[in-house]
C-alpha positions as CSV (number, residue, x, y, z in Angstrom):
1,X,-12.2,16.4,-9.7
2,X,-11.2,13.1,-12.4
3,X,-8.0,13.3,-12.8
4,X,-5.6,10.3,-13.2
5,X,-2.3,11.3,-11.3
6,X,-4.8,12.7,-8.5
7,X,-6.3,9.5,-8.6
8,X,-3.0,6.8,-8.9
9,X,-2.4,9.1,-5.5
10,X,-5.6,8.3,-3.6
11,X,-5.8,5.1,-4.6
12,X,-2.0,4.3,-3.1
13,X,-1.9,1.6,-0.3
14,X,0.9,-0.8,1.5
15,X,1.6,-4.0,-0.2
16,X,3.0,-6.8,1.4
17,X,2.4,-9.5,-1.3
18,X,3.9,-9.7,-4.0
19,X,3.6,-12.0,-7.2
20,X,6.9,-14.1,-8.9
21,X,6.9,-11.4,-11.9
22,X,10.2,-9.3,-11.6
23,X,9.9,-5.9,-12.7
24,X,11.9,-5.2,-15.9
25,X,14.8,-2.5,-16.1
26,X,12.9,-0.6,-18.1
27,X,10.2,-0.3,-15.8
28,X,12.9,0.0,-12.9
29,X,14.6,2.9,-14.8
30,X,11.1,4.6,-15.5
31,X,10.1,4.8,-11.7
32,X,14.0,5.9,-10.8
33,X,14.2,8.6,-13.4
34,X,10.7,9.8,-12.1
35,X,12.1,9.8,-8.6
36,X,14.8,12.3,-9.8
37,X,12.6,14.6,-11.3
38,X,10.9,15.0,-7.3
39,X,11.8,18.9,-6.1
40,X,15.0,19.0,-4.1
41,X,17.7,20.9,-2.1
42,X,21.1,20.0,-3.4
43,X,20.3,16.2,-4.6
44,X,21.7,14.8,-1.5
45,X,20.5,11.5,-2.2
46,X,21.8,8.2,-3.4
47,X,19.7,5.0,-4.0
48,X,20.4,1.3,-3.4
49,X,19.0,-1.5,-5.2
50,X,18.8,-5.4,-4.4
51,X,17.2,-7.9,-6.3
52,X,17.5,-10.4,-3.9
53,X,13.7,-12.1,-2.5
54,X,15.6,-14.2,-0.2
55,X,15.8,-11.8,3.3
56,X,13.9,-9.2,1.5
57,X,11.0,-8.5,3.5
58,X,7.5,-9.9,2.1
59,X,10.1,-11.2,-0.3
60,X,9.6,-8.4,-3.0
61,X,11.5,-8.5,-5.9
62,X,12.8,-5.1,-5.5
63,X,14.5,-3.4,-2.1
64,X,15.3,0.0,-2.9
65,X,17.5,1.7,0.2
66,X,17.0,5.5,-0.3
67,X,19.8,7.6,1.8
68,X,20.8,11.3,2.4
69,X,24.1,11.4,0.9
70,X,26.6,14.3,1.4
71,X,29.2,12.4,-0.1
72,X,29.0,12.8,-3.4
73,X,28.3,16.9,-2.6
74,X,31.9,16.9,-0.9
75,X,33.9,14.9,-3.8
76,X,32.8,17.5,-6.5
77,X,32.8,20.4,-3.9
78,X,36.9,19.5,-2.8
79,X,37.1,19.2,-7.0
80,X,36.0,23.5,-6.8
81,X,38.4,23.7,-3.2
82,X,35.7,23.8,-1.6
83,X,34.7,22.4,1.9
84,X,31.3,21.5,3.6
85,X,30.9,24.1,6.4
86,X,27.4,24.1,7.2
87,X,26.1,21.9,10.1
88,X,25.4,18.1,9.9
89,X,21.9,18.9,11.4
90,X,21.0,20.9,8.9
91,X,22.6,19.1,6.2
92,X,20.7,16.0,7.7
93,X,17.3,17.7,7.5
94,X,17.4,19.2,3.8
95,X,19.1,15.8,2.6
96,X,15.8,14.1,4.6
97,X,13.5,16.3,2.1
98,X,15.8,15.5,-1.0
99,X,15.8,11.4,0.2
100,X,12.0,11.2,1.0
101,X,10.4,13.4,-2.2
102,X,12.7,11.0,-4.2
103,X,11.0,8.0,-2.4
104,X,7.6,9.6,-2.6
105,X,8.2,10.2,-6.9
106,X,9.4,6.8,-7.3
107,X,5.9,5.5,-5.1
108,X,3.9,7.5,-7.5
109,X,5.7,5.8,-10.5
110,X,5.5,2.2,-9.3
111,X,1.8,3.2,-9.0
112,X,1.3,4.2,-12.6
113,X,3.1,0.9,-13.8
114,X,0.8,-1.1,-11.8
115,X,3.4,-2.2,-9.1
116,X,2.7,-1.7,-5.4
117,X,4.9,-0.7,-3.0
118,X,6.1,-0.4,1.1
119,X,8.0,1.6,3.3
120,X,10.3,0.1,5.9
121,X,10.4,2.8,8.5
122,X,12.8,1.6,10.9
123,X,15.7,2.0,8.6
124,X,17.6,4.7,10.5
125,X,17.9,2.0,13.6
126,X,20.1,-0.3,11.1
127,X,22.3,2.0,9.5
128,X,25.7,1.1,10.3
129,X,24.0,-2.9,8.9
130,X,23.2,-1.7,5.7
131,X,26.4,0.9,5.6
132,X,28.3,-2.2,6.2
133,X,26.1,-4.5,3.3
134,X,26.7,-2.1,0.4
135,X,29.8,-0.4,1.9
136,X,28.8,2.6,1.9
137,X,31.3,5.6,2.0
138,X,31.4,7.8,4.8
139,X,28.4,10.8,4.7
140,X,25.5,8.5,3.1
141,X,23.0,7.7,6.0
142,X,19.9,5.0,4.8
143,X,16.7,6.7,5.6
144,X,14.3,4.4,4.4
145,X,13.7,1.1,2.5
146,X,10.8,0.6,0.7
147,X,10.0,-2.5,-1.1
148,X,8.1,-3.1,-4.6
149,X,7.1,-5.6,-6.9
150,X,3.8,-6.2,-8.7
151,X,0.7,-7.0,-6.1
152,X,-0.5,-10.2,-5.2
153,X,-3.0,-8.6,-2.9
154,X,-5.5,-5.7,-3.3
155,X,-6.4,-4.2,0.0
156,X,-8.2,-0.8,0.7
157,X,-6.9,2.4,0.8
158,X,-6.3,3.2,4.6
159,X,-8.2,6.2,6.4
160,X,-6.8,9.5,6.9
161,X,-7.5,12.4,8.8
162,X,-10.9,14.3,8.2
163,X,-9.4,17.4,6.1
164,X,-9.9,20.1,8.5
165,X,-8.0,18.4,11.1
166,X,-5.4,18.3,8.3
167,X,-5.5,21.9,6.4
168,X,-5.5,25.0,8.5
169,X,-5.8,28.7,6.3
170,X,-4.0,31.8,8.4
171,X,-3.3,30.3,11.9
172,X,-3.0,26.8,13.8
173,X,-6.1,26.1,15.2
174,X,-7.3,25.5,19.0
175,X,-9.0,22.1,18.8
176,X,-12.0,21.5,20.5
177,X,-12.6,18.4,22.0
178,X,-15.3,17.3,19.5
179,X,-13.2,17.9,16.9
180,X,-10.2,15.9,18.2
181,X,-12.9,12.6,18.6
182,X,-14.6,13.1,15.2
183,X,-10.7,12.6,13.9
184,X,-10.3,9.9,15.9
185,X,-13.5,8.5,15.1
186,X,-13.1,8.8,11.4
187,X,-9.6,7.0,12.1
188,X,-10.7,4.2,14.2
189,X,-14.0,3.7,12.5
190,X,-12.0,3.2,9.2
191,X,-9.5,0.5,10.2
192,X,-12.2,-1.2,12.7
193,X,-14.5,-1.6,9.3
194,X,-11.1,-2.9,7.9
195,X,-10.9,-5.3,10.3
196,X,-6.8,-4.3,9.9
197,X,-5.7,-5.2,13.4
198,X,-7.6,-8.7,13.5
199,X,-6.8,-9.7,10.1
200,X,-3.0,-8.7,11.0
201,X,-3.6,-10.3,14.3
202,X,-1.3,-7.7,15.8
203,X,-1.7,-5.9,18.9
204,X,1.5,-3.7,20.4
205,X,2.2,-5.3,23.8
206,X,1.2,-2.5,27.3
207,X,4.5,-2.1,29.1
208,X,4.9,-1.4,32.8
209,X,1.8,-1.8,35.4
210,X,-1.0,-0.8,32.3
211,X,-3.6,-3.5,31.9
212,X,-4.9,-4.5,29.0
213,X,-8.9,-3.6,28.2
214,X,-8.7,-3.7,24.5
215,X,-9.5,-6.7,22.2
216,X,-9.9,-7.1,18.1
217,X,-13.4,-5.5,18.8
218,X,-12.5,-2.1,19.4
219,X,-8.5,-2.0,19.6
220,X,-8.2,0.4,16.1
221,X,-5.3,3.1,14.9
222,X,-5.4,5.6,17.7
223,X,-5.0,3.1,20.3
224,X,-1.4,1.5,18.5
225,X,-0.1,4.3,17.3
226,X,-0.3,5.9,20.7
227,X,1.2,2.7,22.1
228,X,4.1,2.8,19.8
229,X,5.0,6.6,20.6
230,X,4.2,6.0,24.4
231,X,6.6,3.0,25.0
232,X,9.2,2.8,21.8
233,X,12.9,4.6,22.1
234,X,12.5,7.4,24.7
235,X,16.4,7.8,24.2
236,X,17.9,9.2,21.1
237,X,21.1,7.6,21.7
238,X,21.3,5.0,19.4
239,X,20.0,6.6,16.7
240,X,22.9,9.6,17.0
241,X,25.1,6.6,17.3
242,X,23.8,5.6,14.0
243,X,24.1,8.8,12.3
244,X,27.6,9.4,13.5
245,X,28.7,5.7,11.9
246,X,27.5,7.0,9.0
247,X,29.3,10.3,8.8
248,X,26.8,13.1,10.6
249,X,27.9,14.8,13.6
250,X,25.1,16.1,14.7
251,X,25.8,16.5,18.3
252,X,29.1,18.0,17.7
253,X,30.0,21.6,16.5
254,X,32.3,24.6,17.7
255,X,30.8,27.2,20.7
256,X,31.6,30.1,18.9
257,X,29.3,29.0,16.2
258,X,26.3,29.2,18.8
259,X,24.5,32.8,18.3
């Protein structure tokens, strides 16, 4: 099927070179306003904007800090007498949706204009940094960065999952094992032809008494994304130390609440 939004969509990839042109705020003000128009819960976002290359990763010209916010919900809600009631967790999670279909609108946008773009995905792990950069008010949690400027690179899309590994009609499937290494396969195969992990020269370090039996030749997406999630942050405490900096209590609430 041609279509041109369909295709700005498949065509997306991370950019982490950017050019000396600095978007105009016209162009910045197209790709926010799209960002609003995303589906949401209760608009519990807010978005943060530095201009600054210097510290900005890849030095992009833009750093956009996307964050569930439930404090503008509580100024207009105390202006009804009203307070918020409902769990943080829950809270957390629709204001996640709100935050990241924002992000994903404005991606879309940049796209369109011809700018590039790239997610910073270890953003929750510095909250209480950034709360303290752009002082935020208590109840706004950053979720993610995501840089963008106009490309100074052009790289391929990156592979994704064969589609019926993806979509599933009725019921979750029972994998077979054939199917679970033809997705791999189609993963691997794709960033291997990439040659992504040797141009990067990148390769996440074995922890513990595992010895290493991978080089550039076959070392590929399944293999470091597995290392990441089999070695990085087992404990959740830091994160809920994060959140609770930032105003969500997520690990708090009353007994008699508990069905």
């Amino acid at each position: 099927m041609e279509n041109p939004v369909i295709q700005t969509m498949l065509d997306r990839k991370s950019i982490r070179k950017y050019t000396d042109q600095t978007p105009s705020d016209e162009v910045i003000t197209s790709i926010v306003r799209a960002g609003q128009q995303a589906p949401f819960a209760s608009q519990l976002y807010s978005l943060l904007l530095s201009r600054k290359r210097e510290g900005t990763p890849y030095q992009a010209p833009l750093l956009f800090t996307i964050c569930v916010d439930i404090h503008k919900l509580q100024l207009f809600m105390a202006r009804r007498n009203w307070q918020l009631v409902t769990n943080h967790l829950f809270v957390l999670l629709l204001g996640i949706q709100d935050a990241s279909l924002m992000a994903e609108n404005m991606v879309i946008a940049a796209e369109s204009l011809g700018l590039g773009s790239c997610f910073l995905g270890n953003t929750p792990y510095r909250s209480e940094e950034i709360a303290k950069q752009y002082q935020l008010p208590n109840g706004v949690f950053p979720l993610v960065q995501l840089v963008m400027g106009y490309p100074a690179e052009s790289p391929p899309p990156r592979p994704r999952y064969p589609m019926e590994f993806v979509l599933f009609e009725d019921e979750y499937p029972e994998f077979s094992q054939e199917q679970i290494d033809q997705a791999m396969k189609q993963m691997d195969q794709g960033y291997l032809a990439q040659d992504y992990y040797r141009n990067a020269n990148y390769m996440i370090p074995l922890q513990g008494d595992r010895e290493e039996t991978f080089t550039f030749d076959d070392y590929s997406w399944t293999e470091h994304i597995s290392r990441k999630w089999g070695q990085w942050k087992p404990s959740p405490a830091k994160l809920l130390e994060q959140m609770a900096i930032c105003g969500f209590k997520i690990t708090e609430y009353d007994q008699d609440d508990v069905k």
